[in-house]
LUMGU-62988 format. One record per residue (C-alpha): y, z, x; residue in one letter. Coordinates in steps of 0.5 Angstrom, whole numbers, plus 500, padded with zeros to 3 digits. Layout:
N
YZXA;...
END
This chain:
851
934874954X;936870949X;932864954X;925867952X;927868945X;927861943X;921859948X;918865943X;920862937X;918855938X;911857941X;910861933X;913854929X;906850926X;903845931X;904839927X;911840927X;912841935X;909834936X;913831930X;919833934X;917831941X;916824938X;923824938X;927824945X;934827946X;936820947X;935816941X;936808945X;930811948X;925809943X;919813940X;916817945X;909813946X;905819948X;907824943X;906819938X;899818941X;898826940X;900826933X;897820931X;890824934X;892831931X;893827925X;885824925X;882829927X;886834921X;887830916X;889836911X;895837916X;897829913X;901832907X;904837911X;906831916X;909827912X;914832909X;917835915X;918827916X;921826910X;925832911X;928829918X;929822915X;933824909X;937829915X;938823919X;940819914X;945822911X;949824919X;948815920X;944817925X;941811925X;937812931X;933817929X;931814922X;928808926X;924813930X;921816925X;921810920X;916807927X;912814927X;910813919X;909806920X;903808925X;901815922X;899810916X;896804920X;891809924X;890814917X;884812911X;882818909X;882819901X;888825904X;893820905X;895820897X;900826898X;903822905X;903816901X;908820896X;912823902X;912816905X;914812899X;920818897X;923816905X;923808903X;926810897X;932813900X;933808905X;932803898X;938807895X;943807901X;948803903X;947800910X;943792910X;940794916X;937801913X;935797906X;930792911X;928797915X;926801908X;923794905X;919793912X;916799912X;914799905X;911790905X;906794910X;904799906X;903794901X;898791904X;893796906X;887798902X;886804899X;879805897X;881809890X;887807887X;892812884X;893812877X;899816877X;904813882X;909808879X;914802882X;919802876X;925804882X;921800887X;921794882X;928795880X;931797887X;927790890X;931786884X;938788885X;937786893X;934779891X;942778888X;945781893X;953779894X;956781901X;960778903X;957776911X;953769909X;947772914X;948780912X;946777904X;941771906X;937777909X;938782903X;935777899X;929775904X;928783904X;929784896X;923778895X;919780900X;919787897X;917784890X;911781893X;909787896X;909790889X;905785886X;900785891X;899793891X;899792884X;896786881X;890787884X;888793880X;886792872X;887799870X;894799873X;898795869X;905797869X;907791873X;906786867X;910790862X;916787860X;922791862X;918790870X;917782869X;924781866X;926784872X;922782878X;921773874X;929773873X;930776881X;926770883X;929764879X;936766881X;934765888X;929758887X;935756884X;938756890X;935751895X;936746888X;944746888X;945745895X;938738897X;936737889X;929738893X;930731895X;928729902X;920729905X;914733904X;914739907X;911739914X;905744915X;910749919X;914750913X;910756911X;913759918X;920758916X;919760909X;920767912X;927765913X;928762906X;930766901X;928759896X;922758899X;920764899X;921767893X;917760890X;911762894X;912769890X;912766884X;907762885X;903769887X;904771881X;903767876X;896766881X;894773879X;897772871X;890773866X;890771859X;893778856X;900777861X;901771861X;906770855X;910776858X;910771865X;914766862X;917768857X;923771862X;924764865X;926761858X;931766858X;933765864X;934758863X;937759857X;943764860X;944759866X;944753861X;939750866X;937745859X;942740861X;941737866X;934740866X;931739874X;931746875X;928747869X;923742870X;921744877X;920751874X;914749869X;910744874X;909751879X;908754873X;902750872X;900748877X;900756879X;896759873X;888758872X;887751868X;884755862X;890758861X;896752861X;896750853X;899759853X;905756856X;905749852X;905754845X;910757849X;915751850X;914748843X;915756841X;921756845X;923749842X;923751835X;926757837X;933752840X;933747834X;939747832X;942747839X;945740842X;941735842X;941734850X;938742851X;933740845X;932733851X;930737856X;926742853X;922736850X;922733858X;920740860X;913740855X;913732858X;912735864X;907741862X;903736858X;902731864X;898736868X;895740862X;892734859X;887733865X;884740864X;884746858X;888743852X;885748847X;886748841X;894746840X;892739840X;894737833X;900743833X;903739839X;904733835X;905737829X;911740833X;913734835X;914730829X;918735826X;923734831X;922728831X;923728823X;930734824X;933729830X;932724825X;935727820X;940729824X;943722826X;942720819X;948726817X;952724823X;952717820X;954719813X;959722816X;962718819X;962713814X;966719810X;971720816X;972716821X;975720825X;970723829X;970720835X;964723838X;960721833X;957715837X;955720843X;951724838X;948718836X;946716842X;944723844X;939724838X;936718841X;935720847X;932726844X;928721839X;926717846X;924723849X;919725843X;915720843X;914719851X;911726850X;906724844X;904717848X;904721854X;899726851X;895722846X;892717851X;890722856X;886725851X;878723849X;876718844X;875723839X;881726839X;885720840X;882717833X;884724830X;890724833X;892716831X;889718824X;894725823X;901721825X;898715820X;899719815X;905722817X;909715816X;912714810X;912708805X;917707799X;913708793X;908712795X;907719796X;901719800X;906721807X;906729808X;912728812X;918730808X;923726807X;927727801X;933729806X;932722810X;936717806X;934710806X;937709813X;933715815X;927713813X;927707816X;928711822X;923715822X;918710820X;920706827X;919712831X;913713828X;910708829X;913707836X;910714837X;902711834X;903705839X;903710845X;898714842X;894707842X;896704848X;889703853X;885706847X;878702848X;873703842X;866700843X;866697835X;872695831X;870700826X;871706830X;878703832X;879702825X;877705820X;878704812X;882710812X;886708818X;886701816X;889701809X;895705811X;897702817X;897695813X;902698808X;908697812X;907690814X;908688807X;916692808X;922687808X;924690816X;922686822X;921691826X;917695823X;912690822X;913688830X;911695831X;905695826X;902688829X;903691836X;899697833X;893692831X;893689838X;893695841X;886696837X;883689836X;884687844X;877691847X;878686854X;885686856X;886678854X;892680850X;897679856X;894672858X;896670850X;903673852X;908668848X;906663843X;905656846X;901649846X;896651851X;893646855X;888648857X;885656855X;880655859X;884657866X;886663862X;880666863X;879670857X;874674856X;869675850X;863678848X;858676844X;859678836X;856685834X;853687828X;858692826X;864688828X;861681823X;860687818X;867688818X;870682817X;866681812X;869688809X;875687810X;877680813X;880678806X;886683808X;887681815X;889674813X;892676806X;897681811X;898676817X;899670811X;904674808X;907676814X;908669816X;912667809X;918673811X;925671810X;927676816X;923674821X;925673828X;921669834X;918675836X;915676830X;911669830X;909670837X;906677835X;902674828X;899668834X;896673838X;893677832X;890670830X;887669837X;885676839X;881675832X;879669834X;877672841X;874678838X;871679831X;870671830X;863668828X;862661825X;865663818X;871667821X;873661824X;872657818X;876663814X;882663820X;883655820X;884655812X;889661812X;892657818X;892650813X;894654807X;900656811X;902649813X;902648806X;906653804X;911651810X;912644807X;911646799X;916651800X;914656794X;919662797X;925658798X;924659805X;929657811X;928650814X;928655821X;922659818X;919653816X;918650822X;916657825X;910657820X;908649822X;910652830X;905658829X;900654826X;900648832X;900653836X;894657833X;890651832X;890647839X;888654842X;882655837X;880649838X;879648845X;876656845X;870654839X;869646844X;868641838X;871635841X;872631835X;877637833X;881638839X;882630839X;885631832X;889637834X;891634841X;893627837X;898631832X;901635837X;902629841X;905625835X;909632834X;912632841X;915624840X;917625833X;918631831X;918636836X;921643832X;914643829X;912646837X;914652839X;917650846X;922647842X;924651835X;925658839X;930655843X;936656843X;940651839X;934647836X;935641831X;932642826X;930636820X;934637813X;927636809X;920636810X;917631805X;919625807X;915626814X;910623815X;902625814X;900624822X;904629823X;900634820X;894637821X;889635815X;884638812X;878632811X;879630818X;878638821X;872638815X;870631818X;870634826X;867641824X;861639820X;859634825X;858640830X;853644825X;859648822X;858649815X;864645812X;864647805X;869652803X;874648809X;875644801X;878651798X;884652799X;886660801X;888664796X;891671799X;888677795X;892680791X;892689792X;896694790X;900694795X;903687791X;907692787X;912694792X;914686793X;913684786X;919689783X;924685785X;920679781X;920684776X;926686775X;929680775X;925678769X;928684766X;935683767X;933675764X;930678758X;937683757X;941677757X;938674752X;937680747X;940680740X;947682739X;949680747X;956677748X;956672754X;963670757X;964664753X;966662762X;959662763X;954656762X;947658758X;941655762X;937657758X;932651754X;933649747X;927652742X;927646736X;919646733X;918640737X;918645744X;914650740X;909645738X;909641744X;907649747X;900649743X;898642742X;893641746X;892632744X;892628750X;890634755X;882632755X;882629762X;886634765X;882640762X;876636765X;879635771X;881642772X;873645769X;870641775X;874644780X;873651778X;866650778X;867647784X;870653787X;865658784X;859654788X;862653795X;868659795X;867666797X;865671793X;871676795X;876670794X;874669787X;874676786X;881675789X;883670785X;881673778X;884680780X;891676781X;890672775X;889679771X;894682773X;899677772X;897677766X;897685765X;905685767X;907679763X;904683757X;907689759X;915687760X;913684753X;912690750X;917693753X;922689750X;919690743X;920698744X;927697746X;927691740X;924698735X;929702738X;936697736X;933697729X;932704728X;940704730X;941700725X;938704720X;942709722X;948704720X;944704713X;943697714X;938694707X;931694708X;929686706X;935684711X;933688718X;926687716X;928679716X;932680723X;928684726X;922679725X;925672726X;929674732X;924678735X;919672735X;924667736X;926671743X;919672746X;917665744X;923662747X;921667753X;914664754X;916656754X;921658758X;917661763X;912656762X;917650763X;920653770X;911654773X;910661772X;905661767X;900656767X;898652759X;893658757X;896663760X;902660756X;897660749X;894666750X;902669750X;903665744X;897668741X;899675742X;907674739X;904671733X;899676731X;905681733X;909678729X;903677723X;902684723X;910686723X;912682717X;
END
């Protein structure tokens, strides 16, 4: 009886639920029983209503079994869900999808490895099944956070965690792909789900760098078989999938997690991994999106400012990195705020090293103060590889914006048109930034080609790149010139003119030119006149080193190669005569080893424009004279006067004149081959800039302290020697008289109007100017003695001195001191006779009126 009483109780029970429970058998070893699922499986096609009904008995079976550690039974019924959603699309299948995913969730959440795959198994091939309309209410957050805790899991069975982690990121991967595919379902980029789901990944990429550093071969094409097997590898392809879905409005909530996950392991130094990260990063997203994660590094750089100067190296690397393969795509508009970002680093690192330095020098104490020293260069370093790096992957047009805005970032003592601040730099620091600057504008310009020079230089380029040549700091100008022939050399000549020295013969050089354009002659007309004044200039520095004579020949000979007609090469051989001049006249006190640089250079420079114009009577002259050289007087060759240990002569004037190239002879030369010949009689005078205040103060302040040593009521040591002549009326006479004089005002009126008929119009203008201003501030250091002269007599009227008395002193002294000035200065070669007359003339009126 009690028989028939449940065969008539299982005979009422749902049918749906009568062959859920024959796919069961008693023997659970057994496996799914094959032809009940097959019956279930069409039951369930055939009433898909019954779908929902299904699923929740189930579940409900599942959750049953789970708890009992029937395992068994939970991979039967896991297979049976498995292939119920496989064969079922029907828009009914949403509420066994709830039903399905709420039994993943409880296998997620227990204890057992083995459950939790199988749970992660099951929810990858949900994952990867279409449904042809999404569901809006169904949400991840467990799955997300489930699927991370495993990627980190930490049992203490080697094999047991590598498959946790496996499943933990194939899970992830499941999410992203349910999930990404669908605008309207964007939960999965959401901040709290990416601070989970990136971070889960990295932990597990980080990995395969600790145990190999990625050393070794490419990948073999079988490697994405094994990836299943590599928790590394695999959640690097996750990432990449990722990152390959991201849009330009979650895209910043991608990467934002990496910087904090390299910032809590420390990854910054040493940065491989951290390297490694950003090229899938950008090698995975859409090109039109990299300059979002190049803002994001420079943000994050500013952001770790203040940090040590190795994690500020390797985030500068990282950007490196981005930049390299960002600069062959989409920049976008962060090309100026790249640099912009960069220099200020550049200018804080600086400022860091040079607080270092101070206090160094306050406490010598510190011992790690070198370390930081070459730590901060390392981060210099890194800079400016990064802005070279960046700036000549750019176009033409940008380049020349970018040459122009780091330019302007250098600064120069006495001016104020830098926009860098430096007012917590120092001297040091300033000198500092200045080198790397200018080193970063010499990677910036390197393989820069610019069809005309005017592009390449422009005014407003040119003046300020100029400016610190003229700086009494070798370096800086080497790294100026270096700019220059970065510039100027358009056809790849400057390596074959690599060292200075004789060349025999220039034509195995095989140097290539082209023949003069319009633009370029235009532009030496314009500004020819300022490159040979800075090359002239540069010539006659005391600091100069051999490097720095090598890099003025190649600025002479790619000029020569470059931008030279005939009355450029006119010009060029001039300067190069008047810097022979200079060497043996020896105005500036120059060294005998700076002197014999000058008369080198110049051997040098000469023998290779004469064999690149090809007028044979100028080479024989020029051959002749370094033959002559190398038998009597070889520290006039550059072979020999860079050598180490060279000797050298004690004095030049009583050489003889074969030794020197001479200037009737070259016009002799030149003008029998159709070269106009004139102006080769007029000397080269360079012209005089404003750029000349900056060498003139020490002059000035020279004069200055000469005139207070001489000011009345100074008490010199009676030790100390007066070199100062005697003023008699015969010296005052003497100064004006102008008997005896006519031949030499004769002599002297036909050579200026020589000079004005044959010498070029900017010459004169230069010489005028020069004369001007040397005039103006012989002027105004008087009158600045005459205001401190008022001033010492209002003090004596405080001291209520008689009026007839301090008017008597004032006026004889006054004119005794400032005549006495001007012969003095007259007698020692700075002025002129007529400059000295036209002083004196002023005095004397001053000295009429004031009486």
């Amino acid at each position: 009886m009690p028989t028939r009483v449940c065969c008539c109780c299982s005979a009422l029970r749902p049918r749906y639920k009568r062959l859920v429970d024959n796919i069961f058998p008693e023997d659970p070893k057994d496996g799914l029983v094959k032809a009940d699922m097959e019956k279930l499986t069409f039951y369930a096609v055939s009433a898909p209503e019954k779908l929902d009904r299904i699923g929740s008995y189930l579940a409900e079976r599942l959750s049953r079994d789970v708890v009992r550690h029937r395992s068994g039974y939970v991979l039967i019924a896991m297979e049976a869900l498995d292939q119920l959603l496989m064969a079922c699309h029907s828009q009914s299948i949403k509420p066994f999808v709830e039903s399905f995913l709420h039994m993943v969730a409880k296998l997620l959440e227990s204890g057992e490895p083995k459950l939790q795959v199988l749970g992660t198994n099951s929810f990858v091939k949900f994952a990867n099944i279409e449904e042809d309309t999404p569901s809006y209410h169904r949400r991840y957050d467990f799955f997300v956070s489930r699927f991370s805790a495993m990627c980190h899991s930490c049992d203490s069975d080697p094999e047991t965690r590598t498959e946790i982690r496996i499943a933990g990121i194939r899970g992830i991967q499941g999410v992203v792909r349910k999930t990404v595919n669908d605008e309207l379902r964007a939960t999965i980029w959401e901040p709290q789900h990416m601070d989970k789901i990136v971070p889960s990944l990295l932990f597990n990429m980080q990995k395969i760098e600790e145990v190999d550093s990625r050393i070794g071969p490419p990948p073999s094409p079988s490697a994405a078989d094994k990836a299943e097997e590599n928790p590394a590898m695999l959640a690097e392809n996750c990432f990449r999938e990722l990152l390959g879905r991201a849009t330009f409005g979650n895209m910043n909530n991608a990467v934002r997690p990496v910087f904090a996950h390299l910032d809590h392991h420390r990854l910054w130094d040493p940065n491989e991994f951290a390297v490694h990260c950003f090229k899938v990063i950008m090698y995975s997203i859409q090109a039109q999106y990299s300059h979002h994660v190049i803002q994001e590094i420079l943000g994050h750089l500013d952001a770790r400012k203040k940090d040590s100067p190795r994690v500020r190296a390797g985030i500068i690397q990282v950007l490196l990195e981005a930049v390299a393969i960002a600069a062959k795509g989409s920049i976008g508009p962060t090309v100026l705020e790249v640099f912009n970002t960069l220099l200020k680093h550049l200018r804080l690192s600086v400022e860091f090293e040079a607080r270092d330095l101070q206090g160094e020098s306050i406490s010598s104490a510190n011992l790690n103060t070198s370390s930081k020293d070459s730590d901060e260069k390392i981060v210099q370093n890194a800079i400016i590889q990064t802005i070279g790096f960046f700036g000549s992957n750019l176009p033409d047009y940008q380049r020349s914006e970018i040459m122009m805005f780091i330019m302007g970032k250098v600064p120069v003592f006495g001016t104020s048109t830098h926009t860098l601040d430096i007012s917590q730099l120092g001297d040091l620091g300033t000198r500092r930034i200045q080198i790397m600057l200018l080193r970063s504008l010499l990677m910036v310009t390197s393989g820069y080609k610019a069809k005309t020079i005017v592009t390449a230089l422009p005014g407003s380029f040119l003046d300020p790149l100029l400016s610190p040549s003229l700086m009494e700091d070798y370096e800086l100008r080497q790294l100026v010139l270096e700019v220059m022939h970065n510039l100027m050399d358009r056809h790849d000549n400057r390596a074959k003119l690599r060292g200075i020295r004789i060349i025999p013969d220039v034509a195995d050089l095989k140097i290539k030119r082209e023949k003069i354009c319009r633009q370029d002659t235009s532009f030496m007309k314009k500004n020819g006149q300022q490159l040979y004044r800075h090359i002239y200039l540069g010539c006659k520095e005391e600091d100069n080193v051999q490097k720095n004579y090598e890099l003025l020949y190649t600025s002479l000979a790619l000029i020569t190669i470059e931008l030279a007609n005939e009355e450029v090469v006119i010009d060029l051989i001039r300067l190069a005569i008047a810097l022979q001049d200079s060497a043996i006249i020896n105005e500036d006190n120059l060294s005998m080893f700076h002197r014999c640089g000058i008369m080198a250079l110049v051997a040098a420079y000469l023998n290779f424009v004469s064999q690149m114009i090809a007028v044979p009577a100028f080479c024989q002259h020029v051959s002749k004279v370094i033959e002559i050289r190398t038998m009597e007087a070889p520290y006039f060759l550059p072979e020999h006067i860079f050598r180490d240990k060279c000797m050298l002569p004690k004095s030049l004037e009583k050489h003889d004149k074969n030794l020197y190239f001479l200037t009737n002879k070259i016009a002799e030369s030149l003008g029998g081959s159709g070269y106009s010949v004139e102006r080769l009689s007029v000397p080269y005078v360079p012209q005089v800039t404003d750029e000349d205040r900056l060498s003139r103060r020490k002059s000035i302040v020279d004069t200055v302290s000469i005139q207070v040593d001489i000011l009345p009521n100074s008490n010199p040591s009676d030790d100390v020697v007066s070199n100062t002549e005697e003023i008699t009326f015969e010296a005052l006479k003497k100064a004006v008289d102008t008997s005896g004089m006519e031949e030499q005002e004769k002599e002297k009126r036909r050579l200026v109007i020589e000079r004005f008929q044959k010498a070029p119009f900017e010459e004169i203008a230069a010489q005028c100017e020069s004369k001007a201003n040397f005039l103006h501030d012989r002027l105004a250091q008087i009158l600045e003695l005459t205001i401190r002269n008022e001033a010492h007599d209002r003090g004596r009227e405080k001291l209520q001195v008689p009026p007839k008395e301090r008017t008597s002193a004032y006026s004889y002294v006054d004119f005794s001191v400032e005549t006495g000035l001007c012969i003095m200065w007259h007698s020692k070669g700075a002025i002129d006779r007529n400059c000295a007359s036209e002083i004196f003339f002023y005095i004397a009126v001053s000295f009429i009126f004031s009486t």
